[in-house]
C-alpha positions in Angstrom: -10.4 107.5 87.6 -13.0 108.6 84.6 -13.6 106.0 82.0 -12.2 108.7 79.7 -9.0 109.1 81.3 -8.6 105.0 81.7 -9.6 105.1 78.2 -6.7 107.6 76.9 -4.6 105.9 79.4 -5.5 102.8 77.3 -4.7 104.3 73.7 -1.4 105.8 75.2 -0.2 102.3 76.1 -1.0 100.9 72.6 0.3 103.6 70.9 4.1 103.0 72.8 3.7 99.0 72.3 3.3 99.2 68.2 5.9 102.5 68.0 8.3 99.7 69.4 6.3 96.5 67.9 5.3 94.7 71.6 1.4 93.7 71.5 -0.6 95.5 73.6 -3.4 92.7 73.9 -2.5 90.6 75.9 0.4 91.9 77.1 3.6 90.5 78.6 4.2 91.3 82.1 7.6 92.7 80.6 6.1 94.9 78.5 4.4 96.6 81.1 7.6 96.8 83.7 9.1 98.1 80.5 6.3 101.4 80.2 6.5 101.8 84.1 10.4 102.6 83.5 9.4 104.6 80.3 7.0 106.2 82.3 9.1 107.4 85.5 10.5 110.3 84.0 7.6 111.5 82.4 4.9 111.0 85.2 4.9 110.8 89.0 4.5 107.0 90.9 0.5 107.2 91.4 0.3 108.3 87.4 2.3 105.3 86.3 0.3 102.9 88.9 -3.4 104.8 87.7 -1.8 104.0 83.9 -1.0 100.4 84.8 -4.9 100.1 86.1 -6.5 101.1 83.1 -4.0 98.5 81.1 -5.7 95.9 83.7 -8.9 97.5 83.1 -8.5 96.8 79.2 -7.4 92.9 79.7 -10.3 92.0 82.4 -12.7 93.9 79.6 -11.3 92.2 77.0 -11.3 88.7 78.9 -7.6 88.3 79.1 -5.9 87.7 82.9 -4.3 91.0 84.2 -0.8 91.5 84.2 -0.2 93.9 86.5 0.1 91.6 89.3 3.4 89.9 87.8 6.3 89.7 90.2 8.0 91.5 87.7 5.7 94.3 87.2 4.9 94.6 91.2 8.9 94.9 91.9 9.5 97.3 89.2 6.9 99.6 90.7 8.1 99.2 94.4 11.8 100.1 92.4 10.2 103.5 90.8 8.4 103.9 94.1 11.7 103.6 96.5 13.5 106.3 93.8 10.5 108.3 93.5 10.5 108.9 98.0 14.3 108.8 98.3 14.1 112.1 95.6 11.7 113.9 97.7 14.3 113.0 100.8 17.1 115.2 99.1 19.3 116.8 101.2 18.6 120.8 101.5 21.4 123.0 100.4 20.9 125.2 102.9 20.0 125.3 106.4 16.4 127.2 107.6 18.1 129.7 110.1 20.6 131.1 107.3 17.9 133.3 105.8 16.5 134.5 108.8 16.9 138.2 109.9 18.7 138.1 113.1 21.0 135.9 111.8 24.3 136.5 112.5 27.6 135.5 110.8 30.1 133.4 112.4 33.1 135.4 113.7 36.1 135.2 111.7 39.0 133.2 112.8 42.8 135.1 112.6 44.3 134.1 109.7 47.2 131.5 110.2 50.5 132.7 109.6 52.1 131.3 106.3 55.8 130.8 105.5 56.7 132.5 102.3 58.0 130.4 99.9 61.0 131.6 97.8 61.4 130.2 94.6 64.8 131.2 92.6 64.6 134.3 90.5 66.2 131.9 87.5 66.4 128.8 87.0 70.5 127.8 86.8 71.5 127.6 83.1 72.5 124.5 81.6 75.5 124.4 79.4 75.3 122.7 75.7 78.3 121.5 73.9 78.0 123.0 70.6 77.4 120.2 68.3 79.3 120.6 65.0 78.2 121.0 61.8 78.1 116.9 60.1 79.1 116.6 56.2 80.1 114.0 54.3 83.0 113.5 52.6 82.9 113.4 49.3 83.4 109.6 49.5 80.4 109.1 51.3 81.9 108.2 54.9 81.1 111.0 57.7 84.0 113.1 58.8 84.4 111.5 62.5 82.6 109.2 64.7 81.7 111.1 67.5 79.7 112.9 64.4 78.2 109.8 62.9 74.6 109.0 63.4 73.6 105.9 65.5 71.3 104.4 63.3 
């Protein structure tokens, strides 16, 4: 790795500690575990271990004690590194011989014999009592009590 690149490397990792005010110098061993998982997405495992480096770099050269080495730090970057191989150890969607020219396709089983299912042309009607017109009388009372509410 180039001094440059160690050095943008550098200036990336302080510009992400004060957009979320952290201190770059020194920096907790939480802060870096914290920019290895920012970093996953963006980069692949040796990018975020080369970025990690040159944050090393920057303590040893500013006489601070790396934090890289942190139990922390080391098993959040065997985590990204377990994720980053069981990606590449996808499953393939499709086998290697089905694109190949003499490739034939699987003769096709008889159809199994289904029993039609006979559902009723209408559904049987159900009859409604007609309900009766209510009033009230003009004494307030309703005419019967089948016709009374039940509130």
């Amino acid at each position: 790795m180039t001094r440059r690149i160690g050095d943008r490397m550098w200036t990336e990792f302080v510009a992400w500690c004060r957009a979320r005010g952290l201190q770059p110098l020194p920096a907790h061993p939480w802060t870096l575990a914290a920019y290895a998982r920012w970093c996953e997405p963006r980069h692949r495992y040796p990018g975020i271990v080369k970025r990690l480096r040159a944050i090393a770099r920057a303590h040893v050269l500013h006489s601070r004690s790396p934090s890289d080495r942190d139990p922390t730090v080391t098993r959040t970057l065997r985590r990204i590194e377990a994720r980053a191989r069981a990606k590449n150890q996808g499953a393939a969607l499709f086998r290697a011989d089905d694109f190949t020219k003499d490739h034939t396709p699987p003769a096709k089983t008889p159809p199994i014999a289904k029993t039609r299912r006979v559902l009723r042309s209408a559904p049987p009607l159900v009859r409604r009592r007609p309900v009766p017109i209510t009033r009230r009388s003009p004494g307030g009372s309703w005419r019967s009590s089948r016709d009374r509410p039940d509130w």
